[in-house]
C-alpha positions in Angstrom: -29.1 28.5 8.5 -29.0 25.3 6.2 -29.6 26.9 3.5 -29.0 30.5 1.6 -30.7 31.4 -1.4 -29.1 34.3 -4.0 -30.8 35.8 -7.1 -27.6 35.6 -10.1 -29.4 39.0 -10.6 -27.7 40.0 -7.6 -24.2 41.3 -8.7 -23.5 42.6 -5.2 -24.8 39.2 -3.1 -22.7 37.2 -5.9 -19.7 39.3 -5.5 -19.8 38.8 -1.6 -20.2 34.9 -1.7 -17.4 34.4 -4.4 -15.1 37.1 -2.0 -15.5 33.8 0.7 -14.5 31.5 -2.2 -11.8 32.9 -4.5 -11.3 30.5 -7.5 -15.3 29.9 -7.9 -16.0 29.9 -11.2 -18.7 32.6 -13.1 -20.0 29.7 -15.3 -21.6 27.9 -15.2 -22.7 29.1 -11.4 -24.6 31.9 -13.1 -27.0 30.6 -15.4 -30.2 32.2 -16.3 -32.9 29.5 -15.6 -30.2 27.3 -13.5 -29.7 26.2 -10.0 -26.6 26.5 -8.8 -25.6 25.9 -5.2 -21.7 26.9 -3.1 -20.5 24.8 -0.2 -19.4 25.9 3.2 -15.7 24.2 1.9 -16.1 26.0 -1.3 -16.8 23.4 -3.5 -19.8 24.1 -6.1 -22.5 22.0 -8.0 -24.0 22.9 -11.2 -27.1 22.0 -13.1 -29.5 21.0 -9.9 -32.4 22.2 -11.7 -31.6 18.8 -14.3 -29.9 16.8 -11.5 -31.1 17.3 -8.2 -29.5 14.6 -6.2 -26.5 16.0 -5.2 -27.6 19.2 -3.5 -30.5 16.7 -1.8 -27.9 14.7 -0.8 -25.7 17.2 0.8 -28.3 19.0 2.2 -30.0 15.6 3.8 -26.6 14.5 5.0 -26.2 18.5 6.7 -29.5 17.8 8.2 -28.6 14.4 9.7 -25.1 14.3 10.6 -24.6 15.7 14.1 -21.3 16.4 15.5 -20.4 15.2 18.9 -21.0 16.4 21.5 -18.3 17.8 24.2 -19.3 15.2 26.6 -18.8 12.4 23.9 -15.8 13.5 23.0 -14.8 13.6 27.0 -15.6 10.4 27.9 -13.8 8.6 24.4 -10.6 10.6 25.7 -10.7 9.5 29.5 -11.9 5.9 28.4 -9.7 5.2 25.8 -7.5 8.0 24.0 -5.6 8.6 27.3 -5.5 5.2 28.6 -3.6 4.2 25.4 -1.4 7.1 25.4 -0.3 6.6 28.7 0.4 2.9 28.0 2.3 3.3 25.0 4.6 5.7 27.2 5.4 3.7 29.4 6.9 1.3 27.0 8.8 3.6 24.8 11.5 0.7 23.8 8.4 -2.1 22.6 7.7 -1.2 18.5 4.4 -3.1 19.5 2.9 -1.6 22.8 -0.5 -2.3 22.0 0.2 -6.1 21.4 0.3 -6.1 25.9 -2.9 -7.4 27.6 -4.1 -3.8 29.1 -4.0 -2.1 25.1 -5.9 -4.8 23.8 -8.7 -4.4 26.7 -8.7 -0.9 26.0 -8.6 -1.4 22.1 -11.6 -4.2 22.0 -13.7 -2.3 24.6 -13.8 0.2 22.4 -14.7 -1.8 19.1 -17.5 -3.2 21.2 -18.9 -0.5 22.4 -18.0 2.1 20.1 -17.2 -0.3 17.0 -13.8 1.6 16.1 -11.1 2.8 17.4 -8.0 5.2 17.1 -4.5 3.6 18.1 -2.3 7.0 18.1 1.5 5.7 18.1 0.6 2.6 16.0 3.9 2.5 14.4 7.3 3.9 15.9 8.1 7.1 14.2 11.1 5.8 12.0 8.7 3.1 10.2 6.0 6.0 10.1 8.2 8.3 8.3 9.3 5.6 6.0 5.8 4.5 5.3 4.5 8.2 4.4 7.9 8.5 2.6 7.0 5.5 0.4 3.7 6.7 -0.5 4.7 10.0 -1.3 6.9 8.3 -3.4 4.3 6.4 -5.3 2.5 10.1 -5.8 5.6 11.6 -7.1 5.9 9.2 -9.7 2.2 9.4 -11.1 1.6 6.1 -9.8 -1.9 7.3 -8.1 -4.8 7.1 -10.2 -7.6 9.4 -10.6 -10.4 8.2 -8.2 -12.8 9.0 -10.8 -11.9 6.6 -13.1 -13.5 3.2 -14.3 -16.6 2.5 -12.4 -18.8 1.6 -15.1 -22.5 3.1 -15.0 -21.3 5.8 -12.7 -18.6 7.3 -14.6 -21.0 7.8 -17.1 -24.3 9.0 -15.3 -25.7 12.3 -16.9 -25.4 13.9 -13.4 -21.6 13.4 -14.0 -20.8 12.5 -10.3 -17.3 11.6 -10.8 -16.7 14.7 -12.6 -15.0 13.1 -15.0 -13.9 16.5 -16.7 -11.7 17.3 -13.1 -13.2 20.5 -13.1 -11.5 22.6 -10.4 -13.7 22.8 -7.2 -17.0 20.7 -8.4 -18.3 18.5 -6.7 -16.7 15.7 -6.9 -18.0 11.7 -5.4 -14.5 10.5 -5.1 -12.0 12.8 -5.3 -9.1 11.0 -4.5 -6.0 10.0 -6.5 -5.2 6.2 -5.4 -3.5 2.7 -6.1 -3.6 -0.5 -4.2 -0.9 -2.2 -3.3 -0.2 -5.6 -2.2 2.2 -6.8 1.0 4.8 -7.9 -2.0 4.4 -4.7 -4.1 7.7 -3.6 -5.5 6.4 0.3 -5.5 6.2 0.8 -2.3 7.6 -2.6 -0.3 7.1 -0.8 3.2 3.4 -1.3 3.1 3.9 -5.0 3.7 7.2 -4.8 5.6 5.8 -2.2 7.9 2.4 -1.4 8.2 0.1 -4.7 7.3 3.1 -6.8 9.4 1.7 -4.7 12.1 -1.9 -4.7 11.0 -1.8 -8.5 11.2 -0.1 -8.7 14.5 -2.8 -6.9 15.9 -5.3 -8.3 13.9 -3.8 -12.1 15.6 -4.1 -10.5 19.1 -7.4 -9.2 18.9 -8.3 -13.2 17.4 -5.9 -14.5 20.4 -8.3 -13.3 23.0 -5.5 -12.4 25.9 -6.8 -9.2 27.5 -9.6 -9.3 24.6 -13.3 -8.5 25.2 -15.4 -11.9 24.1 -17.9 -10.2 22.2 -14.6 -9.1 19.7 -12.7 -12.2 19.5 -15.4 -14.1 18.8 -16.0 -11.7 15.7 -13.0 -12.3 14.5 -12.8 -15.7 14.5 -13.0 -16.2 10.9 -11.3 -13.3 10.0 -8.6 -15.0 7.7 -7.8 -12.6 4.7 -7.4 -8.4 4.2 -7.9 -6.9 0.8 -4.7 -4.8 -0.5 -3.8 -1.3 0.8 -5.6 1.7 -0.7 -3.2 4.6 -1.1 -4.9 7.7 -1.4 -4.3 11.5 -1.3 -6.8 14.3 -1.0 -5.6 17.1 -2.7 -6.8 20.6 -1.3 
């Protein structure tokens, strides 16, 4: 069912939805005169009977979204996933297998007919491991901001959206800790060394057109700056 409704009243039905979701606060979920409402993931949203629009929004977006469907998710694999994978085995000595003319047919059909498209083995594993070590770096020394943080008129909406008060397990519209970082960034230098040096080098293929699907090169044909790297984590 989309939706479950409990009385607060109901010690026992309370009991047996905060035994799913240990951590779950008593208040302000149980109000007297208050809406209250629990996500599948656990995460909770408070006063809906003064600000609606969250619960309508995750309840619209439950009605909407529909996950794929096994046949989808067949044909993306045999099209493309595989394809790839079996392309980027068979050069296991180029750091740039997907720069070759049959990856960027594969990689462009897929942004024109799907309009993304998931490169697995993008980087060699050394420069993966340095990247991931670099950000983790840039985490361990506080260097990621909250994501809640200085967007105006939002941060401060009465609905408190951002929850600005980091409230374990409310709901939360970005609850991310990030920075950006630039291809010269002296925290984390392996973002431009590594991975947007790669970005662009695909990018420059993709605009080169060998191997390319029209339709995509021609959409990238004025494609001549990036915005910095976003470095995020999601804590659980």
């Amino acid at each position: 069912s989309l939706l479950r409704l409990v009385d607060f009243r109901n010690r026992s039905a309370i009991d047996s939805l905060l035994e799913h979701h240990p951590g779950l606060p008593w208040v302000p979920l149980c109000r007297q005169g208050g809406i209250s409402a629990v996500l599948p993931n656990g995460l909770f949203i408070s006063d809906c009977e003064r600000h609606p629009k969250v619960l309508l929004y995750e309840l619209k977006y439950r009605k909407s979204v529909v996950p794929a469907t096994a046949a989808w998710v067949q044909r993306v694999a045999e099209q493309y996933t595989r394809p790839l994978a079996m392309l980027r085995l068979a050069c296991p000595s180029s750091l740039q297998w997907w720069c070759q003319p049959a990856a960027l047919s594969l990689i462009s059909a897929a942004l024109a007919h799907d309009k993304y498209v998931i490169i697995d083995g993008f980087l060699p594993n050394a420069e993966f491991e340095a990247l991931l070590d670099a950000c983790l770096r840039l985490q361990g020394r506080g260097q990621l901001g909250r994501g809640n943080r200085g967007h105006g008129r939002v941060e401060e909406d009465s609905a408190d959206l951002l929850n600005t008060g980091d409230q374990p397990r409310k709901w939360c519209m970005w609850d991310d800790n990030l920075t950006y970082c630039g291809d010269a960034d002296a925290r984390a230098p392996q973002i431009g060394s590594i991975y947007t040096r790669a970005l662009d080098k695909l990018v420059g293929c993709l605009k080169a057109g060998v191997g390319v699907v029209p339709a995509v090169a021609k959409r990238l044909e004025h494609v001549l700056f990036r915005e910095k790297v976003m470095v995020a984590c999601y804590s659980a």
